[in-house]
Every structure is written in structure tokens, then in C-alpha cells.
C-alpha positions, 0 to 999 in steps of 0.5 A, spaced: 054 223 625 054 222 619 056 228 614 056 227 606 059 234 605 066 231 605 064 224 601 069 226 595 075 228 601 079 221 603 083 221 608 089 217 611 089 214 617 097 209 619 095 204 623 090 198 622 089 196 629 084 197 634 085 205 635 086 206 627 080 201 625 075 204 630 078 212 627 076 210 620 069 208 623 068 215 626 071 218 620 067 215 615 061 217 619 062 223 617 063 223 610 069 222 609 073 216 605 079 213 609 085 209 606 087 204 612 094 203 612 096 197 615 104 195 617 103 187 618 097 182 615 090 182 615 089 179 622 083 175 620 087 172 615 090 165 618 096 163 620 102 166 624 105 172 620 102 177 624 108 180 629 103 184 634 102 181 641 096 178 642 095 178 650 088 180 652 086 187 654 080 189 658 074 194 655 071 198 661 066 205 661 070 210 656 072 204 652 065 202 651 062 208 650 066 211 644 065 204 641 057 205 643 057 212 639 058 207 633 053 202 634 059 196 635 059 196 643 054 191 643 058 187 638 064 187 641 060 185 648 059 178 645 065 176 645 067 179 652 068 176 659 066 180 665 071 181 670 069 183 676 075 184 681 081 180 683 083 173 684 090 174 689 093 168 689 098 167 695 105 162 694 102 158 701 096 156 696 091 161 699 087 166 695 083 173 696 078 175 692 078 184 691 072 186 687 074 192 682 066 194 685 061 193 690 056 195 685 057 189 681 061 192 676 065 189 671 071 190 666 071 185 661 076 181 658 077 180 651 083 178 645 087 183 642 086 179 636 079 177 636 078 185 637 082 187 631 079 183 627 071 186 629 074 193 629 077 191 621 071 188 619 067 193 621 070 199 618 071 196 612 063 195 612 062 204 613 062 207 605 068 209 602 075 205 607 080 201 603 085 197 607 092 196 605 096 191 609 103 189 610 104 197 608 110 200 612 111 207 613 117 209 610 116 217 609 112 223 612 111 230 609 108 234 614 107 240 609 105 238 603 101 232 607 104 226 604 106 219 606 109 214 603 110 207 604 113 200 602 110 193 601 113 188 606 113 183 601 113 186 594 118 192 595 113 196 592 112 203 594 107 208 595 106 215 595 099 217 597 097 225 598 097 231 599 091 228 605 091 228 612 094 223 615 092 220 622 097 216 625 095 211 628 100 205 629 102 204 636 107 205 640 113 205 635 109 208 630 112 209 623 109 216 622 111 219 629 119 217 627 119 222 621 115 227 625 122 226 630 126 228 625 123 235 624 124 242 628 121 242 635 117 235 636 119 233 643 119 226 645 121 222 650 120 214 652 121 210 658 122 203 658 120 198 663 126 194 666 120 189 666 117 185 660 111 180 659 111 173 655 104 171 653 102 163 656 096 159 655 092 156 660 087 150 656 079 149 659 079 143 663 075 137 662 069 138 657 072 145 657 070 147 664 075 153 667 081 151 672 080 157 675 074 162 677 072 165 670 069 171 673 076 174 675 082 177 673 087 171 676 094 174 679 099 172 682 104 178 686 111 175 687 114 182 688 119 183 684 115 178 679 109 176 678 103 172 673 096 175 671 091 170 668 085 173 663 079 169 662 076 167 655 069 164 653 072 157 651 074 157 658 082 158 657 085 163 661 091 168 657 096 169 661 102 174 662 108 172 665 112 179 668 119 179 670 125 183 670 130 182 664 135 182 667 137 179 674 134 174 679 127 172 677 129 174 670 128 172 663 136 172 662 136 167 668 130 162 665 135 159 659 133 153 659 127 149 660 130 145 667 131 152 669 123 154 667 119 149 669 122 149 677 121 156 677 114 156 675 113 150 680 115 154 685 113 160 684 106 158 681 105 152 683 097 152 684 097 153 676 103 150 674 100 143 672 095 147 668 100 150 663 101 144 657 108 146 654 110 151 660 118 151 655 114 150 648 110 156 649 115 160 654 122 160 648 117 161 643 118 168 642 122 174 646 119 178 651 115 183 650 118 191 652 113 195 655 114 203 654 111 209 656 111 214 650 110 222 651 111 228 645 108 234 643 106 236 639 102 231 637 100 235 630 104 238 625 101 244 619 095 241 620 096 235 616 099 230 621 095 228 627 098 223 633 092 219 637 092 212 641 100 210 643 102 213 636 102 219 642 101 216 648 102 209 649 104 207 657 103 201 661 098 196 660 098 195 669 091 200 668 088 197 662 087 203 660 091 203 652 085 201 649 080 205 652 084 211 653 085 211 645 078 210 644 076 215 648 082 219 643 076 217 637 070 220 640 074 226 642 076 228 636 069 226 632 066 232 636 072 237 636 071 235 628 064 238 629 066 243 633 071 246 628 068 244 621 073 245 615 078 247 620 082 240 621 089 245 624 083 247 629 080 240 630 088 238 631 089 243 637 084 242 640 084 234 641 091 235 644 089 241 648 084 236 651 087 229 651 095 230 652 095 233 659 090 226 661 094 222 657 100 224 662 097 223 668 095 216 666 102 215 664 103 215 671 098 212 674 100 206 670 107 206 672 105 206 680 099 201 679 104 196 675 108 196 682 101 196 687 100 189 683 107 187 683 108 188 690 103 190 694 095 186 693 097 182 697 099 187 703 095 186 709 095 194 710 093 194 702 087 190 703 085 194 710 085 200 705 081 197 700 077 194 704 075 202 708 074 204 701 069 200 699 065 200 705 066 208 705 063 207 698 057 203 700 055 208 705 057 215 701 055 211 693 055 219 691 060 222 695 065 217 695 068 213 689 075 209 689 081 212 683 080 205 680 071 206 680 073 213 677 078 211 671 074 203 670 067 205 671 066 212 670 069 217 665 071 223 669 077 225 666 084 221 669 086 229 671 080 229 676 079 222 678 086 223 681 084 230 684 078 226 688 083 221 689 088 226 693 081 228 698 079 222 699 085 219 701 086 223 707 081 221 710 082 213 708 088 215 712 085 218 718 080 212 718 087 207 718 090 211 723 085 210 728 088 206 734 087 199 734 084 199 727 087 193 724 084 188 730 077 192 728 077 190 722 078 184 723 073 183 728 068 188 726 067 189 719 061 191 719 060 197 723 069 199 722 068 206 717 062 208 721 067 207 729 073 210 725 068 216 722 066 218 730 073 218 732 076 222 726 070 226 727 
């Protein structure tokens, strides 16, 4: 991969988090210098100066692949825990565990911060990256291919270029705000009337996990619900979603007498575990959750959008991180594909990533809403569990949409095109008669019955 012909070309990549830090790795790879500039501090610095949220994130194939392109997939690995599927936890006290595979695959829980920090070390180890924190972008010339920044505790302003400029800085990216300014650039964003607080779960005695550590932990309560993802240390980082507004919401829990009896009475198998329910919980405000669309993604061939800076959608998938992974790895072979032609480069990785992206927005928002209200519906876990036993008879005909996007990397478009096929026949297999007491009484032998029926 790597290429000396650029070692005199630096590049600007805004944004030093996952996507930006795994960016500069594939860029310098190929020869290129990198300047990373990065709004907040130096994640591995101590101390809370860093405003990022830092609820864990899930790595799955696609994730994984583009950091293995890299030789770091084994590294970040080691700081992972796999999860193998589900842990639904009813509000009578009784769970249900829904595996993700019946091959024994798994996705794998890890720190957002902890990752960042790997990702930033491992950048700054490639030839020719320089990182500067606590730099904001303040100012984008598309055309002349400059960018301009200010320290966020000096006041000192920087203008770097002419370069190119990756914008790789989330979701409320600085370098997508000032190509809104400019003629023709589409944007639209669409906020969740939901949003997250993050809540810690410590191990147990001689740090034994309270819950089953090989499972993503959820609690759907409808309108509401809790999620639990598993540390090494055996602590669980949970996420609390709810409305903002209404009952059950954010602006109704505003005391501490008001949260605790909540939490007790929604939660009450894992409320106890939670030390400080009021401390960790007003901390800070809840987190927005928004999906981000524009186009176009690139402008004069100076300026390129990758990662939430272009995309970002709802974490229901777990598919951010992975999804602007993939974006990097994408991009290095159009970079191959269109050597000295960074306008090219640009077209081609939008003509390839921007339709995915929009239909993964949509899967995400539909799949926030299946965990929220539906996991733990009878007729979901019938469907689920035809699914799985058509997978185990057919492994190479038939395949789940979340085996498609989790443990594959078929393109999200074509994983929801074999989804749409597959789901009519789930559908004539669920309307056979009497084929919830078959299911109850005759797992083993349901998909082969219903198959002969529909057939």
C-alpha cells in the first residue's frame, strides 16, 4: 500500500477521532504527510476536558476489515469483548437470550475513548502525521483548498494550504458547516425526539460481572429503554434512552427522588447495581441522536466529507464506526484507481458510499424502534427464530439482514434487497395455521413442516 511518489504532498485531514485517526493511517500508507486536526484534547491525556461522549461502540466484519488492511484489527481486538447476541430483560424479572448468529459469531464491545486513543497512537507512529489538538475549524476555502482554525485555549489562528482537506469531524462537523455556506450543497438533518445518558454498571465481588458478559444486555420498555455493553474489567457501560419530552422522559426525571423510583421500577433487576443512579445520571445532559444527509460530499476537488461529517445516522446498528471505516478503505483503493486525480478519487468514493449510506440511515432508524418496542414480542421472537433455523438449513441461500450488515460486507443496498426476498417467504412460513403452538411444541422439525405446507 504504501507509495513514496507523494512524501513531499501534506494533506489535512479535520477531525481526530476514529474515522480521522484510521484516515490519516491509510493516507500516510501511501506516502502522503498528514496534519490531523483535532477540536477537543488529546484523548489520552487524563482528566475531563474532552466533551465527546464516550458510550461503547460495537466493531463487526466491515469495521474490522478495513482496520486489518492496516495491520491494527489485531490490536484493537485485545481490547474488545465479543458479544454474541441479545440479552432481553423483561420487566416480570425473566430474560431471553437472542443470538446475532447461530455460527457462533460475534460483535465486539469496546470504549469509544479507549479506541480513539489506539487509533491516535497508531497514526502518529506512520511517517510524516502531526496531530494538533484542541484546534476548531473556524473557516473553509473550497477553492483555493485552504482551511483555518483557532486554539481552544490560546485564541491563536491558523491558516493551513492550499491542501487537500478530509473532513472528518462527526456528525457537527466544522468543515461541512462552511461548505453549507456555499452554492448548491444539500443538506438535510433529522433529529431523534430520543436521546441517551451514559450510566456505569462496576464489576462485583473480586470483579465478577453482575450480568452475563458475552451479551449486548437490553431492556425494552416501549416507549424507553436501557442497553448494557460489556467491559474487560467486567463493568457494563450502559446507555439510558428515552424521549426528551413527555412521560418517561428526560424532563420528567429532575430530581433524584423522581429517577431512583423510576429506575426501580422499570429496571429493577439492574437498578441496585447502579452506584450513584442520581450522580452519574445529572451529571450531564442527554446526548442528541441525528441523522445527517448532503451532497454533494466533495467540492473542486479540495474538499472531501467521509464518516458522520457526511453521513452520520443512529447508533441502533452499531454501524457509525464501521460504516466510516469501510468509508477509508474505500477511498485508499479509489486513491489507487485514480492516481494524481484527487477530483476522480472524490467522485467516485461518493458515487460508491452515499447511496449505501442512505439506505443504512434508514435501517437504523427502523431498527432503534425494533429494540425499543418489539424484541420482546412474541411474534418477533417466532420470526427470529424461523430465521435462524432456515439459516442453519440453507447457511448458503439464506442469511438474516442483521448477518448481512454485522458478519458480511455485502453492500447495506444489497443486504436489504436479499432481505426483501427472504422476508416473503418468513412471511408464508408465519402464516401457516397454528404455527405459533408449532413452534412451541416442535422447534426442531417447524421450518421443515412449514416448507412443505407453502410448497
Amino acid at each position: 500500500m504504501r507509495n513514496s511518489d507523494h512524501a513531499r504532498d501534506r494533506l489535512t485531514v479535520v477531525g481526530g477521532g476514529l474515522v480521522g485517526s484510521l484516515l490519516a493511517v491509510y493516507l500516510a500508507r501511501r506516502g502522503f504527510g498528514v496534519d490531523v486536526f483535532e477540536r477537543q484534547p488529546d484523548p489520552r491525556m487524563p482528566g475531563p476536558r474532552s466533551s465527546r461522549p464516550s458510550i461503547n461502540l460495537t466493531l463487526c466484519e466491515r469495521g474490522l476489515a478495513a482496520l486489518d488492511a492496516v495491520g491494527l484489527k489485531d490490536r484493537v481486538l485485545a481490547l474488545t469483548v465479543p458479544v454474541y447476541g441479545r440479552r432481553i430483560h423483561l420487566i416480570d424479572g425473566s430474560t431471553a437470550f437472542q443470538p446475532y448468529s447461530n455460527r457462533g459469531e460475534a460483535i465486539h464491545s469496546i470504549s469509544r475513548n479507549e479506541l480513539n486513543a489506539v487509533l491516535v497512537a497508531a497514526a502518529e507512529r506512520e511517517r510524516g502525521v502531526a496531530y494538533h489538538f484542541d484546534q476548531k475549524c473556524t473557516g473553509l476555502d473550497s477553492r483555493g483548498g485552504t482551511v483555518s482554525f483557532e486554539h481552544a485555549v490560546t485564541k491563536a489562528r491558523t491558516e493551513v494550504g492550499p491542501t487537500k482537506i478530509f473532513g472528518a469531524d462527526g456528525a457537527y462537523s466544522g468543515v461541512r458547516l462552511q461548505l453549507q455556506k456555499t452554492e448548491l450543497f444539500d443538506y438535510s438533518q433529522q433529529y431523534s425526539p430520543q436521546g441517551y445518558k451514559e450510566l456505569a454498571i462496576p464489576a462485583g465481588p473480586e470483579g465478577r460481572p453482575v450480568l452475563e458478559a458475552d451479551a449486548l444486555h437490553i431492556w425494552p420498555r416501549g416507549d424507553f429503554m436501557l442497553i448494557a455493553f460489556p467491559n474487560r474489567d467486567g463493568s457494563f457501560t450502559c446507555g439510558l434512552y428515552a424521549p426528551f419530552h413527555g412521560e418517561h422522559s428526560f424532563a420528567s426525571l429532575t430530581t433524584e427522588e423522581r429517577l431512583v423510583a423510576f429506575m426501580h421500577e422499570q429496571f429493577p433487576d439492574i437498578a441496585p447495581c447502579i452506584p450513584s443512579i442520581a450522580e452519574q445520571f445529572f451529571a450531564r445532559s442527554a446526548n442528541t441522536m441525528v441523522t445527517v444527509r448532503c451532497r454533494p460530499w466533495s467540492r473542486h476537488g479540495n474538499v472531501l466529507l467521509v464518516g458522520d461529517a457526511a453521513h452520520s445516522i443512529l447508533p441502533s446498528y452499531g454501524q457509525g464506526a464501521n460504516a466510516g471505516f469501510e468509508d477509508c478503505a474505500v477511498l485508499d483503493r479509489c486513491i489507487e484507481r485514480h492516481p494524481n486525480d484527487w477530483r476522480g478519487v472524490f467522485a467516485e468514493l461518493e458515487e460508491l458510499r452515499r447511496p449505501e449510506m442512505d439506505v443504512m440511515a434508514d435501517l437504523c432508524v427502523e431498527h432503534f424502534y425494533e429494540l425499543r418496542e418489539h424484541v420482546a414480542e412474541p411474534r418477533f421472537l417466532l420470526r427470529k427464530a424461523v430465521e435462524r433455523r432456515l439459516q442453519e438449513l440453507y447457511p448458503e441461500r439464506f442469511a438474516s439482514l442483521y448477518s448481512l450488515v454485522a458478519f458480511t460486507r455485502t453492500p447495506y443496498s444489497e443486504a436489504v434487497r436479499i432481505e426483501s426476498r427472504q422476508r416473503a417467504l418468513v412471511d408464508r412460513i408465519l402464516a401457516v395455521d397454528g404455527i405459533e403452538q408449532k413452534f412451541r411444541s416442535e422447534m426442531t422439525t417447524l421450518v421443515e413442516h412449514c416448507l412443505q405446507e407453502v410448497a
